[in-house]
C-alpha positions as CSV (number, residue, x, y, z in Angstrom):
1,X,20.1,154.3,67.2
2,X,22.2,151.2,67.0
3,X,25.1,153.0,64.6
4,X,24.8,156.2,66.8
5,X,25.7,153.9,69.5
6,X,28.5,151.8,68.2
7,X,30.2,155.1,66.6
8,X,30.7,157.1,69.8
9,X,31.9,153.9,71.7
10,X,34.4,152.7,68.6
11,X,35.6,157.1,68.9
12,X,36.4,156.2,72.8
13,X,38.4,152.7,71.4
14,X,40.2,154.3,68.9
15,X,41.2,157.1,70.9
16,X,42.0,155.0,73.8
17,X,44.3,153.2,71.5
18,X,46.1,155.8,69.9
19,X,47.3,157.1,72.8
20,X,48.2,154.4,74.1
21,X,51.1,153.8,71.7
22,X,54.1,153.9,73.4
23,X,56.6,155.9,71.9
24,X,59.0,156.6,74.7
25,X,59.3,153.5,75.8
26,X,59.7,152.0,72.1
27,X,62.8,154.3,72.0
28,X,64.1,153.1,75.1
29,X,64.0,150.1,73.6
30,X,65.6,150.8,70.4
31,X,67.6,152.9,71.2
32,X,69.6,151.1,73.9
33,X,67.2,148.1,74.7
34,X,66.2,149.6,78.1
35,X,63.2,150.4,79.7
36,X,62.8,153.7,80.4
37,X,60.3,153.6,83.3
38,X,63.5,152.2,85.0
39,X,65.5,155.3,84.2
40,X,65.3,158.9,85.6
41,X,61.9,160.1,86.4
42,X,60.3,157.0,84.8
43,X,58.1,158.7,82.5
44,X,57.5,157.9,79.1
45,X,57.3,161.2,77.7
46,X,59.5,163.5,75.5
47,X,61.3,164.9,78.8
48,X,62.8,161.7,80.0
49,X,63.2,160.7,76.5
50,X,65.4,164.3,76.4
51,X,67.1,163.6,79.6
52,X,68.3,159.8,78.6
53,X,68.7,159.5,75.0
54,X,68.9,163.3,73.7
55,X,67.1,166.0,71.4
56,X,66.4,163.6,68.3
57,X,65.0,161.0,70.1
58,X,62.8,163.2,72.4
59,X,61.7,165.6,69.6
60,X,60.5,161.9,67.4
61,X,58.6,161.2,70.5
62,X,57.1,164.7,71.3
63,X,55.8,164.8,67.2
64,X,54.5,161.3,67.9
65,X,52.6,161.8,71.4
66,X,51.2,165.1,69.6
67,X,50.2,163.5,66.6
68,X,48.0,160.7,69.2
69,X,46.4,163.3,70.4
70,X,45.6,165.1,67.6
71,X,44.4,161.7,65.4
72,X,42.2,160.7,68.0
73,X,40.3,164.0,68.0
74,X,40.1,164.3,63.9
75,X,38.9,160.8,63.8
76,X,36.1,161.4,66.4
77,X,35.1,165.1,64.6
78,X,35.3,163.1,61.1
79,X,33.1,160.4,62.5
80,X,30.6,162.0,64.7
81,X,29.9,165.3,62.9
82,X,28.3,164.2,60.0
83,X,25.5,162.8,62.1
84,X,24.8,166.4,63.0
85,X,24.3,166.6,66.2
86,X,26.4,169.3,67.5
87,X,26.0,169.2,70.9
88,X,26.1,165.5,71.4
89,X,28.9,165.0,69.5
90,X,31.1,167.9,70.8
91,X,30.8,165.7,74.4
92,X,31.5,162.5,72.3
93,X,34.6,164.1,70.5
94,X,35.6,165.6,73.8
95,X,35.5,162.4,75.5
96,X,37.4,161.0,72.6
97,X,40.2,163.3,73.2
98,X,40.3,162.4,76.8
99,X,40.5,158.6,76.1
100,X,43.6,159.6,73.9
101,X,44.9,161.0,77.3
102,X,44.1,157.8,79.5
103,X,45.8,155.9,77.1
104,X,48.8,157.9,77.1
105,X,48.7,158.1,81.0
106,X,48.0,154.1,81.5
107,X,48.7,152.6,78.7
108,X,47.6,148.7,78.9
109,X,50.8,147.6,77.1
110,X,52.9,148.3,79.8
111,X,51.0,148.1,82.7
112,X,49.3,151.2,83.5
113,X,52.2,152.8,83.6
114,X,52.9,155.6,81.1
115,X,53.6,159.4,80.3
116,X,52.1,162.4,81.8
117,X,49.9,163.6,78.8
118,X,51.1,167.0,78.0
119,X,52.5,166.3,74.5
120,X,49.4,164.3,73.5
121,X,47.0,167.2,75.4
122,X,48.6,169.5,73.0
123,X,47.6,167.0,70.5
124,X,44.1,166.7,71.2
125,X,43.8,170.8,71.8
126,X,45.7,171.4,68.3
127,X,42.8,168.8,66.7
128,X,40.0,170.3,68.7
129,X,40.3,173.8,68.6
130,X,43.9,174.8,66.9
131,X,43.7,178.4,68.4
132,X,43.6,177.3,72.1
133,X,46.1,174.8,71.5
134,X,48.4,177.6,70.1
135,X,48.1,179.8,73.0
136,X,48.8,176.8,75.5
137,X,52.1,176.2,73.4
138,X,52.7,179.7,73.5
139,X,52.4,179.6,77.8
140,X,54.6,176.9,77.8
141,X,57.5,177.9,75.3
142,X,57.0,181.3,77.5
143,X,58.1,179.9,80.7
144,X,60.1,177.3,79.3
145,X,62.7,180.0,78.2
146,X,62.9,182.1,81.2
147,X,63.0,179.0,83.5
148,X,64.3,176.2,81.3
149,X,62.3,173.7,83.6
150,X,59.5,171.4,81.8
151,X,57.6,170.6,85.1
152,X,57.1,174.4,85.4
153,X,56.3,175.4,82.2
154,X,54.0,172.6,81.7
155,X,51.7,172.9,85.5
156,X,51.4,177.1,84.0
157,X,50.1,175.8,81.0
158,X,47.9,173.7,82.5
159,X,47.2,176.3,84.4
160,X,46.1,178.4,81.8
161,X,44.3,176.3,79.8
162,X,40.2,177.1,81.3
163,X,41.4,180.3,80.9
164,X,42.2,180.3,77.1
165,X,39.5,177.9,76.4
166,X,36.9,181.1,77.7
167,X,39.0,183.5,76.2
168,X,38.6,181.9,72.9
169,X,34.8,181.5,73.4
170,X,34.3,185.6,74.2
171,X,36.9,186.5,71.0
172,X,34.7,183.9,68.1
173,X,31.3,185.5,69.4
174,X,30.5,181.8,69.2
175,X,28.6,181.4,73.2
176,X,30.3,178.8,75.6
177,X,30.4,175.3,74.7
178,X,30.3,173.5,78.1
179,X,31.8,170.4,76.3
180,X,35.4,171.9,75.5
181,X,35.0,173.9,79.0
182,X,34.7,170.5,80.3
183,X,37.5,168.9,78.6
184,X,40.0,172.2,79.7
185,X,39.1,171.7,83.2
186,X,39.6,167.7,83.3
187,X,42.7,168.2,81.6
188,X,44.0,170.7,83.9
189,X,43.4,168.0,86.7
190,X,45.4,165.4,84.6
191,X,48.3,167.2,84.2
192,X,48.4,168.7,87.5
193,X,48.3,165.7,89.0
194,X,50.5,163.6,87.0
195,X,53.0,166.2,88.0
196,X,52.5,166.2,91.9
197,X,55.8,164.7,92.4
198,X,57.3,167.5,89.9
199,X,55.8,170.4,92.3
200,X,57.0,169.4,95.2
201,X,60.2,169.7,93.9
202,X,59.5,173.1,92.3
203,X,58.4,174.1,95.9
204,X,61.4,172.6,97.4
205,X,64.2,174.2,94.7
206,X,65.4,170.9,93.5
207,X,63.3,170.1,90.2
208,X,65.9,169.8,87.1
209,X,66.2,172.7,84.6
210,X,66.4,171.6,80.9
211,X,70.4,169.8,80.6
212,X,70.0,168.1,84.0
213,X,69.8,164.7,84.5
214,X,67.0,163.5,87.4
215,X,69.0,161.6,89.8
């Protein structure tokens, strides 16, 4: 009982952890020793990263806040699933993937103060259940291309996601797993609400489009 324990717990650590590591701003700080919480919209994701420093730099960070996400969730299936205890463990792998979110979001290196967790969600679906994940992506390069606004394509994404998390339980003919349900609807919330500030400037007409700068 005592390893069953301590596994789960070191998942929720580690997970915590990876995505916590703070790409954006370490590029910031490479790149032209700023911080970029101080600059544009004061995220630390791939967008601001695209908006300060250009498409290298932001595409090195996107791989990187993907590859968080997606870590965390491996590590927690390769740790956890060999005690074979499916049910448990999905809610213990899930929970792993959603650590790997806080720590993006509020990151204790710098404060609490980090990105908005759509590169590393992508992450964590991509590790979790690669189909899904796919599908999201697929939303979002959708609207990304008829709108060229991140904000947008990323809340429809969100959006999306319970919805592609079902559709993927009725097309395997493998029955709901209230786990992964669980984690699509928490995630939705996340997203959505790190990007309250981004809505009400798609409701008000003055949200950036891709090649804009945020005043």
């Amino acid at each position: 009982m005592t390893s069953l324990l301590q596994t789960p717990l070191f998942c929720l650590l580690a997970g915590y952890l990876l995505g916590s590591i703070p790409s954006g701003y370490l590029a910031g700080r490479w790149l032209k020793g700023v911080d970029i919480r101080s600059l544009g919209s004061g995220s630390t994701g791939a967008t601001n990263v695209l908006r300060q420093f250009g498409k290298a730099p932001a595409l090195v960070v996107f791989l990187v806040d993907v590859l968080k996400g997606t870590a965390a969730v491996l590590l927690a299936k390769a740790l956890l699933q060999p005690l074979g205890i499916t049910a448990e463990s999905d809610w213990w792998v899930v929970a792993t993937g959603l650590a790997a979110l806080a720590g993006h979001i509020w990151p204790v290196w710098l404060g609490w103060r980090g990105g908005k967790a759509v590169a590393t969600g992508l992450g964590m679906l991509l590790g979790l259940t690669w189909p899904v994940g796919l599908a999201c992506f697929g939303v979002f390069m959708s609207v990304i291309s008829l709108s060229r606004i991140v904000s947008l394509s990323s809340v429809i994404a969100a959006l999306s996601l319970p919805l592609l998390m079902l559709g993927s339980f009725a097309s395997s003919g493998t029955g709901l797993r209230p786990a992964y349900l669980a984690l699509a609807l928490v995630a939705m919330v996340l997203v959505l609400w790190r990007h309250r500030s981004n809505i009400e400037r798609l409701l008000a007409g003055t949200e950036p489009r891709i090649g804009q700068k945020k005043a």
